[in-house]
N, C-alpha and C positions, 0 to 999 in steps of 0.2 A: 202778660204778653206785650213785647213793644214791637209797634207798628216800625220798621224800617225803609217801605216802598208800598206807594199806591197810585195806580192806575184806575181808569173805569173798567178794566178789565183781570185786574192782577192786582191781588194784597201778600206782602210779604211779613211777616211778621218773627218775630225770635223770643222766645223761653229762659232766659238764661239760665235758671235752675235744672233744665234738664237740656242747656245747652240744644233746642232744637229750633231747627229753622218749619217753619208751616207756609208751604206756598200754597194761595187759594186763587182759581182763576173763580172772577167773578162772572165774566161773559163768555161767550163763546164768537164773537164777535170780531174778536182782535184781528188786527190784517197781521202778513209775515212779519213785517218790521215789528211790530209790535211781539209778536210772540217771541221772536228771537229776542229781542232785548228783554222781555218779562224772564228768559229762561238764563241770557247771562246776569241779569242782576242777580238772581238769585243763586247762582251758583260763584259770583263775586261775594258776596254777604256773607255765604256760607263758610267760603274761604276767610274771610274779616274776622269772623265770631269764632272760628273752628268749633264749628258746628260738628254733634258726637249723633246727633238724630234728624230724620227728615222726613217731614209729612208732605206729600201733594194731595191736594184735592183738588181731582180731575172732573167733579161731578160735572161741571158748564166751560173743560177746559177747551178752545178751539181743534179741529179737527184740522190737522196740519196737512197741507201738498206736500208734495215728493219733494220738491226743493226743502221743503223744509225739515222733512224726518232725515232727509240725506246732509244735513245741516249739524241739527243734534246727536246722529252717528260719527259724521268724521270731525267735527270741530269741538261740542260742546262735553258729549261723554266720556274721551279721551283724558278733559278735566276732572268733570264729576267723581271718575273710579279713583281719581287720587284723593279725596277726602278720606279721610278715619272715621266713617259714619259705623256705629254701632247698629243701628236701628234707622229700616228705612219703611214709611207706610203710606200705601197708595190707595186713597179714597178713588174707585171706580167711575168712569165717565157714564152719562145717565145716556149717552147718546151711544148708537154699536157702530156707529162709522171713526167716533172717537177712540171708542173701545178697541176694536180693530187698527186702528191707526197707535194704538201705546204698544200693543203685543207684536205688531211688526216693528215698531223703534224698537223696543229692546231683543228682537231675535238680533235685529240688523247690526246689534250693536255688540252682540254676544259673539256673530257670526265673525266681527271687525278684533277680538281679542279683547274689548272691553266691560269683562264681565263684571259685572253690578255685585259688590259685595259692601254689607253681607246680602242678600235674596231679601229684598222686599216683599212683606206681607201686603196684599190685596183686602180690603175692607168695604163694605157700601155705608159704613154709618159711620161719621167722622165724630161720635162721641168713643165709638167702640176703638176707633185708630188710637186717638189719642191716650185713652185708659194702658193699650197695649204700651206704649211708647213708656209710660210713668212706670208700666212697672218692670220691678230689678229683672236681673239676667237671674236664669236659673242656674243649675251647678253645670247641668247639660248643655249651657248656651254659650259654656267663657270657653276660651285657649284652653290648649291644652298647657300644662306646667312646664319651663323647661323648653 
């Protein structure tokens, strides 16, 4: 794993054997600027590396204001859905105000024609994410042929 960005609040790291970018918020602390810029670096990076996998760990991620999920709806996910992510896995926030605040970004962002592909798996145990992420696609998970 190499470390690409860190913060006291935000580690960014990248895989390059399975091409995946791992955003890990460390604190829950972060002010908006700071969140906002933890969420474009990492969606800069992802774009750099063309990143094919995406892990967040949400477990201590900050629990965003309205400016802010209104931020990552019309500014940040408009980019995000244009990657070519195969695999996206979301370690859960331990916090339910967090929690709450990640399932109304993505209704909000769903609602805006931004729909998140492919569907992110939901995980509470970031060895379990990770394991998901290494392994292959099954026959049921590729394109169709053609």
């Amino acid at each position: 794993m190499i470390k690409l960005y860190e913060t006291n609040h935000l580690r960014i790291s990248y895989e390059p054997r399975l091409r995946l970018l791992e955003v890990c918020w460390l604190s829950d602390a972060a002010s908006p600027s700071e969140f906002r810029e933890g969420y474009w670096q990492a969606l800069l990076l992802a774009e750099r590396h063309q990143t094919r996998a995406w892990l967040s760990d949400f477990r201590t991620v900050p629990t965003p204001a309205e400016p802010e999920m209104q931020w990552l709806t019309q500014r940040w996910y408009p980019r995000y859905v244009q990657l070519k992510l195969d695999k996206v896995a979301i370690i859960r926030p331990r916090d339910p105000g967090a929690l709450q605040a990640l399932t109304r970004i993505v209704q909000m962002a769903n609602e805006a024609g931004h729909t998140n592909r492919p569907d992110a798996q939901y995980f509470d145990d970031p060895g379990i994410a990770r394991a998901w992420i290494e392994q292959p696609f099954t026959k049921s998970q590729l394109p169709p042929a053609g």
